[in-house]
C-alpha positions, 0 to 999 in steps of 0.5 A: 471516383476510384479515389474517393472511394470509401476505403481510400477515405477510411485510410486517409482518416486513419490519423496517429490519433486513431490509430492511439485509439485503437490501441487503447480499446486492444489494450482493454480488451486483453485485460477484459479478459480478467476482469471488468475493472480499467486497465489503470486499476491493474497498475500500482498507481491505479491501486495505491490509493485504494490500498492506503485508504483500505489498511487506514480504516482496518487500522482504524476499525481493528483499534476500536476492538474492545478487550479484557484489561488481562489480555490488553496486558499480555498483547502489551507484554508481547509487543514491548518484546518485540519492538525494542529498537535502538535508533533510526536505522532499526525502525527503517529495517524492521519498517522495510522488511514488512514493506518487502513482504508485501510486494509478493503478489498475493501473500503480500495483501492478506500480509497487509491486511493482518498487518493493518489489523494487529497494529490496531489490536496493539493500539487497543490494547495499549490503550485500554491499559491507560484508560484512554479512547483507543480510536482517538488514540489511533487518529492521532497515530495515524495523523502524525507525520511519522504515520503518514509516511509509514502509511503510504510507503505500506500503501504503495508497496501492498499495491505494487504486490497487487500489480504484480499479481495482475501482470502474472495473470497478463503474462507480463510480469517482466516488464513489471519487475522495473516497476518493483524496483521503483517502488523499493526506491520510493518505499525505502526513501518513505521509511527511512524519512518515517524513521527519523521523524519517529525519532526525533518525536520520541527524544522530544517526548521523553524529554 
């Protein structure tokens, strides 16, 4: 009877899977302690698709800003200043620096969010310039194949920033770092194909 006892039945029953199953429930107490949200949220994949989906609506929200014909024109005069490139590999730089920054945990977010928000002003402005719907106008940016691409490599890169903060947090933040040089991997390929793309659009326009 000795050998049926209980705790012999218990070990026997202690399959790989469950033992896989308590793993996971360690795993999502220790990141209870942070919040209430799932594990998988504390990753840049869990993330990403919120991050994307949250700067497209800033964007597309901050473009419907009404402004003073004198101010679209200042906002105009400035950005024409600042965006003077010369080829692809301009774009995929200045495209890459932004990219960078907001990979820094924290910074990167709120960096994300002006982002997202100025390029929408930008839009208005441009837009109120020209008589033209600036919403509409902002749709059809972000539709292209070029915004796309610059959308979610921003999306991405934000969310990987956000991951990072959650891996300070869990004191795990070393082995998050293989995953920050993924993500550059991946956010260079996007910006640079974006570049391109951006490109070739233009030459085709003023053509």
């Amino acid at each position: 009877m000795e050998a049926f006892s209980k705790p012999y039945i218990f070990r026997w029953f202690r399959t790989p899977r469950l033992r896989a199953v308590e793993k996971i429930s360690v795993i999502h107490k220790r990141s209870g302690n942070i919040g209430a949200f799932s594990p998988f949220l504390h990753t840049k994949w869990g993330l990403f698709p919120i991050t994307v989906f949250l700067f497209s609506i800033i964007f597309l929200i901050s473009s419907t800003i009404r402004l003073d014909r004198s101010f679209a024109e200042e906002i105009y005069a400035s950005v024409s200043e600042t965006m003077k490139f010369t080829g692809p590999l301009d774009i995929f730089v200045h495209n890459l620096a932004l990219s960078i920054v907001m990979m820094i945990p924290v910074v990167g977010f709120g960096f994300s969010i002006i982002s997202s928000s100025t390029t929408g002003v930008a839009v208005s402005a441009i837009s109120t310039i020209n008589n033209l719907d600036s919403l509409s106008v902002a749709a059809r940016l972000l539709a292209t194949p070029a915004g796309i691409l610059e959308f979610l490599a921003y999306g991405l890169a934000s969310a990987q920033g956000l991951a990072g903060l959650f891996a300070i947090l869990e004191k795990r933040f070393n082995r998050e770092l293989k995953g920050y040089l993924t993500t550059l991997i991946i956010v260079s390929s996007l910006l640079l194909a974006a570049a391109f793309v951006e490109t070739m659009s233009l030459t085709e326009w003023l053509e």
